[in-house]
N, C-alpha and C positions, 0 to 999 in steps of 0.2 A: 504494500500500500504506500500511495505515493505521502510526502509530507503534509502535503497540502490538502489533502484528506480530511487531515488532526486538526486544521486551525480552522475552527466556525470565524463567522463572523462576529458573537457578540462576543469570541477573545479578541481579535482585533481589534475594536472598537474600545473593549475595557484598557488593552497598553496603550492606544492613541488616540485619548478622547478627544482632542481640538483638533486632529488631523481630518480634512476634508478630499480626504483619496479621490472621490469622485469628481473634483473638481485641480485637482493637482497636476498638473502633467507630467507622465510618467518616470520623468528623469530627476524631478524632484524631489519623491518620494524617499523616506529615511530607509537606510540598508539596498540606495541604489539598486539593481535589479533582485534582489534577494528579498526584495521587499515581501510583508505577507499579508500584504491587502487584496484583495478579489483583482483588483485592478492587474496585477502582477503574476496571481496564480493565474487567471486567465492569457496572459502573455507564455507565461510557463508550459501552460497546453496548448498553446496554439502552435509554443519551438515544438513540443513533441509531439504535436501533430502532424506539421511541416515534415517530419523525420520519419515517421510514417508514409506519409503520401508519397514521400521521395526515397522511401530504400529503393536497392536494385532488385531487379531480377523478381519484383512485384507485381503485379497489373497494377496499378494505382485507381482507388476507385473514387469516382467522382463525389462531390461534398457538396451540399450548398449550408452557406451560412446566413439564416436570416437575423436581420437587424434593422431595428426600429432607428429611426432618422438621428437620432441623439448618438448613439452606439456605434453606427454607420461611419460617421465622423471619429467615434471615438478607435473604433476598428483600422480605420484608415488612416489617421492624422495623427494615433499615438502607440497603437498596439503594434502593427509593424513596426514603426521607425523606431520601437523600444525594443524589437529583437537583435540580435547578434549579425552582424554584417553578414554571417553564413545564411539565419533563417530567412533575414530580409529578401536575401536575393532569389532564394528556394520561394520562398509564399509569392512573392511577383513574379515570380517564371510560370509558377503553379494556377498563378490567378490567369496569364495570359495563355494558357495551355487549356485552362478551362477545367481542369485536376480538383479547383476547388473555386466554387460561384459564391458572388458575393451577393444580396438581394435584398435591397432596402424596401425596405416594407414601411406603410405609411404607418401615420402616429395610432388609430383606431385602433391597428393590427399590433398592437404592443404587444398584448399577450402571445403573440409568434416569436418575438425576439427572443433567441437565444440570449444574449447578456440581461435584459430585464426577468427571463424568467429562474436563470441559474447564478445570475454574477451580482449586479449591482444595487442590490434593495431592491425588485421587480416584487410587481402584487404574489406571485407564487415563491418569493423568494427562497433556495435551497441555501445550504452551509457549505455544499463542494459541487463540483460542475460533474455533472453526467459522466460515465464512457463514452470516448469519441470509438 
């Protein structure tokens, strides 16, 4: 079981009460990528998902990621360019290959977002993210 399994959120929140994760940009965050905010376990699955998609000698099977408008941006403007110069270039070769689809979903459709219903306070909010 991976670490990030063990850390709910209302541990989070009790070590960094005035910390506003959700609103931080990723490189800000205390303990730098190691961070153990949703914000970062999320980046964390998405390297080891990238790693997935990308072993050899796999069929790679296609993904789509839905994300509500807020998330969308948050996906794109911080979640990649918070990965490792390796995964960055894996998930943009992956997205132009079609490997794994991106699909912003309007605001109504929230409850389809992946990030609002597994990551970020979302109305069904869970304590760790699904198996990819």
């Amino acid at each position: 079981m991976h670490k990030w399994h063990t850390v709910c959120m209302d541990d989070f929140e009790k070590e960094y009460p005035e910390f506003d994760w959700k609103n931080t940009p990723a490189y800000k965050h205390p303990g730098g990528k190691d961070c153990p905010c949703p914000k970062h376990e999320y980046i964390r699955e998405q390297i080891n998902f990238t790693k997935q998609v990308n072993q050899k000698g796999k069929e790679p099977s296609k993904v789509t990621l839905k994300f509500c408008p807020d998330h969308y941006r948050v996906y794109m403007e911080e979640v990649i360019p918070a990965m490792p110069l390796k995964y960055k270039i894996l998930t943009k070769i992956a997205l132009k290959l079609g490997a794994i689809q991106v699909e912003q979903l309007k605001y109504m459709e929230s409850e389809l977002c992946f990030y609002c219903k597994f990551g970020s306070g979302g109305h069904d909010r869970k304590t760790e993210l699904p198996p990819m």
